[in-house]
C-alpha positions as CSV (number, residue, x, y, z in Angstrom):
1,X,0.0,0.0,0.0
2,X,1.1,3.6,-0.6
3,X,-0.6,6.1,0.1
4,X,-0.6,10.6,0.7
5,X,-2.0,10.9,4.3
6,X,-0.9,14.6,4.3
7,X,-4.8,15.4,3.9
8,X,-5.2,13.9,7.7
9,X,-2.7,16.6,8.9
10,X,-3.0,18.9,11.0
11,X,-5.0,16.8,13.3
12,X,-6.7,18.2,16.1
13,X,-7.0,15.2,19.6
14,X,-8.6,15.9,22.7
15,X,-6.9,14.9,25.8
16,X,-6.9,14.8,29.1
17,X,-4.4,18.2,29.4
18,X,-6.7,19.8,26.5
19,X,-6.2,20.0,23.3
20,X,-2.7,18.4,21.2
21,X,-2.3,18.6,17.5
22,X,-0.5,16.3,15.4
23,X,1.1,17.5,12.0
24,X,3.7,16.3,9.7
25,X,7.1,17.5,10.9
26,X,8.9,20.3,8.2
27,X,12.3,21.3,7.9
28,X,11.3,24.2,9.7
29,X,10.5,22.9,12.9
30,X,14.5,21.9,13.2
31,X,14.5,24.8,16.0
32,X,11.8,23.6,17.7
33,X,12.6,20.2,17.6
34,X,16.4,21.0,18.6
35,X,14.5,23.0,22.0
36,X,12.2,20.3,22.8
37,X,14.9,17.5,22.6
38,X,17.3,19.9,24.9
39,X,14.2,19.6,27.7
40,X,15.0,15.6,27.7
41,X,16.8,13.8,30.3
42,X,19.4,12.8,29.0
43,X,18.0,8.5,29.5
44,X,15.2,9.5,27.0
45,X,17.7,9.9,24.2
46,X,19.8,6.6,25.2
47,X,17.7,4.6,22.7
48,X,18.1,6.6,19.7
49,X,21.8,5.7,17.6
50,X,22.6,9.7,17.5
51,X,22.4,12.7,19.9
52,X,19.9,14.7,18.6
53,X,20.5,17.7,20.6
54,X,24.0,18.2,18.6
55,X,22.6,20.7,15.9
56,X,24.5,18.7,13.0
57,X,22.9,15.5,14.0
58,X,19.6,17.3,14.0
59,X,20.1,19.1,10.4
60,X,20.8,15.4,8.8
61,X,17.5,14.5,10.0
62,X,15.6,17.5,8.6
63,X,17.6,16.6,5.4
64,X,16.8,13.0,5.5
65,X,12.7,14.6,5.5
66,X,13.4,15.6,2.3
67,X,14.6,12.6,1.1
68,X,11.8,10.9,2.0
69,X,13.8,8.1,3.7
70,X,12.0,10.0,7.2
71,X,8.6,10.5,8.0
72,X,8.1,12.4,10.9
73,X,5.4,13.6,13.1
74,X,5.6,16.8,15.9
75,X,2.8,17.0,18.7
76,X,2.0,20.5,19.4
77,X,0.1,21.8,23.0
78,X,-0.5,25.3,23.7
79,X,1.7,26.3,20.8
80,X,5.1,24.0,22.6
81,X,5.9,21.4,20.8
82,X,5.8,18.2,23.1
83,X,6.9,15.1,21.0
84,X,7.8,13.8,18.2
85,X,7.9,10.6,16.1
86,X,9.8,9.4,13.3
87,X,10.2,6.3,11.2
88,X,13.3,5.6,9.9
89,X,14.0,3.2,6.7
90,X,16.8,2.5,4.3
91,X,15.4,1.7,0.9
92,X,18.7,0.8,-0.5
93,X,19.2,-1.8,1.9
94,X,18.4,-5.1,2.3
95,X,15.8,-4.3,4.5
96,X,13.5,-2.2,3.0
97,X,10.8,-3.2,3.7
98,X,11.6,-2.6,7.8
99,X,10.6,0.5,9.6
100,X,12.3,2.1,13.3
101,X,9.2,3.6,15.0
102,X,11.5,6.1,17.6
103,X,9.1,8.4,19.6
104,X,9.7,11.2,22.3
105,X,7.1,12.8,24.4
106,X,7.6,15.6,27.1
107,X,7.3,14.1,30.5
108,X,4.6,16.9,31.6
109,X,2.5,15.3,29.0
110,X,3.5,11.6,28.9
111,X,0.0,11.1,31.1
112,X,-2.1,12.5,28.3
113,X,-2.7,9.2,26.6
114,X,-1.0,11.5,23.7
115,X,1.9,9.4,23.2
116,X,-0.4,6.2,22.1
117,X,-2.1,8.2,19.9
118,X,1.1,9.6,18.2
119,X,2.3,5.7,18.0
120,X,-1.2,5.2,16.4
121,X,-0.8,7.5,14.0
122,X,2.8,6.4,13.1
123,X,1.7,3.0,12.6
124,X,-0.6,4.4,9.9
125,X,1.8,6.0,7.9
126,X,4.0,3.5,7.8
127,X,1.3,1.3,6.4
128,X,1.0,4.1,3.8
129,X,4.6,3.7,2.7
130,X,4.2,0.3,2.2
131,X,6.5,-0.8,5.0
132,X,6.1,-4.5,6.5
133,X,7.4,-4.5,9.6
134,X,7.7,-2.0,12.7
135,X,10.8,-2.1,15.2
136,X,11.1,0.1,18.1
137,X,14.1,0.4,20.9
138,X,13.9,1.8,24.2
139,X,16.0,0.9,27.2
140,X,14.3,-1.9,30.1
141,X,13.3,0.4,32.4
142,X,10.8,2.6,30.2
143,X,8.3,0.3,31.1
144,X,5.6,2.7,30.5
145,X,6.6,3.3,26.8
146,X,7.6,-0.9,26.3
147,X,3.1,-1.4,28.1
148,X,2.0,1.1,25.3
149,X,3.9,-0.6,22.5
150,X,2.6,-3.8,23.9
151,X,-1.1,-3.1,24.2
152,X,-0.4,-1.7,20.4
153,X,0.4,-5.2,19.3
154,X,4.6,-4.5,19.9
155,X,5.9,-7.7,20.6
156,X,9.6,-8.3,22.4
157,X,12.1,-9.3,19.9
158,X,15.5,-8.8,21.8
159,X,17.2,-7.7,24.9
160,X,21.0,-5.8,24.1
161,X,22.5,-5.8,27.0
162,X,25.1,-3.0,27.8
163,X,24.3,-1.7,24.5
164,X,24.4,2.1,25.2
165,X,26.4,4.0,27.8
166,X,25.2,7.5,29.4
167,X,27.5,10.6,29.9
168,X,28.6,9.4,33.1
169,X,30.1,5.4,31.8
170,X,26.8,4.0,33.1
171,X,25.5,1.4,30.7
172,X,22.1,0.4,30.1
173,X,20.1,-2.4,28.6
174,X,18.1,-1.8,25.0
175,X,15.0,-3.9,24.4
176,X,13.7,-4.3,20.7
177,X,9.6,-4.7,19.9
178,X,8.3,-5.5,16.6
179,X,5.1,-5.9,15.0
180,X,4.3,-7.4,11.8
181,X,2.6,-4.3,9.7
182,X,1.8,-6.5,7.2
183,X,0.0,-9.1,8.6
184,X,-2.0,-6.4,10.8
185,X,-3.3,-4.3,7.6
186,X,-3.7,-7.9,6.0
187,X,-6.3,-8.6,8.8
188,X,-8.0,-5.0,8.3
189,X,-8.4,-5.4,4.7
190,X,-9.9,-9.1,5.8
191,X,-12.8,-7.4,7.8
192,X,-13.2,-4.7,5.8
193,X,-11.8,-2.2,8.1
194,X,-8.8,-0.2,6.3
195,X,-10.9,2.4,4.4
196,X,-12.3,3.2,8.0
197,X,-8.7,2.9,10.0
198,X,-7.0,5.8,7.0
199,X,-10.2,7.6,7.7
């Protein structure tokens, strides 16, 4: 399946803080996002394979949006950007048919229910570009974030242990979910129910 989704964008979501809305994420927003990744602790980035709040690392994402080999989401509340998604794939490699789902969400919010909905939403476009399977990394002890994924059909894959060390030589576990994108949209076009899930 491929599919423009832009014409769901900018989506407005109630929540339990008021309301959050969900665009695509623009070259523009590099400031933004570079702001809102600077609010992180530090063990919210440990997961992703570059620093993001190192300006450089932060263009070649905006430059990777317009290679389309990044499709990104930003959650906007009360005109702050609060999270972010992005699914990452290399179509020039062997796998590329295999997405990374990485998200971030601001901890003020992270009790919202904002951050399912963002993986939700994720999950849907990469179903529009035709990707087949979902991974997503986050170190062992986000077990908020690995529940969500879970309840989202995520299933544990692998545990790295050591696999990333903080500023201070501390290292910390990664786990890896998956879900088969595939055989999920195969099942909604079974029942009849993609034309209402794109809706």
């Amino acid at each position: 399946m491929s599919e423009d989704l832009s014409h769901r964008y900018p989506k407005t979501v109630d929540g339990e803080r008021g309301q959050f809305v969900i665009r695509l994420m623009q070259a523009s927003d590099a400031g933004d996002a570079l702001a809102f990744a600077r609010t992180l602790p530090e063990h919210d980035l440990l997961f992703l394979p570059r620093n993001i709040t190192v300006p450089k690392v932060l263009a070649a994402w905006m430059n990777q949006l317009d290679k389309g080999s990044i499709t990104s989401l930003v959650v906007m509340h009360q005109n702050r950007m609060v999270g972010f998604s992005a699914i990452v794939s290399e179509p020039r490699s062997w796998s590329p048919h295999v997405g990374e789902l990485r998200v971030l969400i601001a901890p003020d919010v992270r009790d919202a229910g904002i951050g399912r909905t963002l993986i939700q939403e994720s999950f849907l476009l990469a179903i529009s570009r035709g990707l087949e399977k979902l991974s997503a990394q986050m170190t062992i002890d986000q077990k908020g974030a690995i529940a969500v994924f879970q309840d989202l059909g995520f299933v544990a894959e692998a545990l790295l242990r050591d696999q990333v060390k903080d500023h201070e030589g501390e290292t910390n576990d990664i786990i890896v979910l998956s879900h088969n994108v595939a055989d999920f949209q195969a099942r909604m076009e079974q029942y009849g129910l993609a034309e209402a899930f794109a809706e």
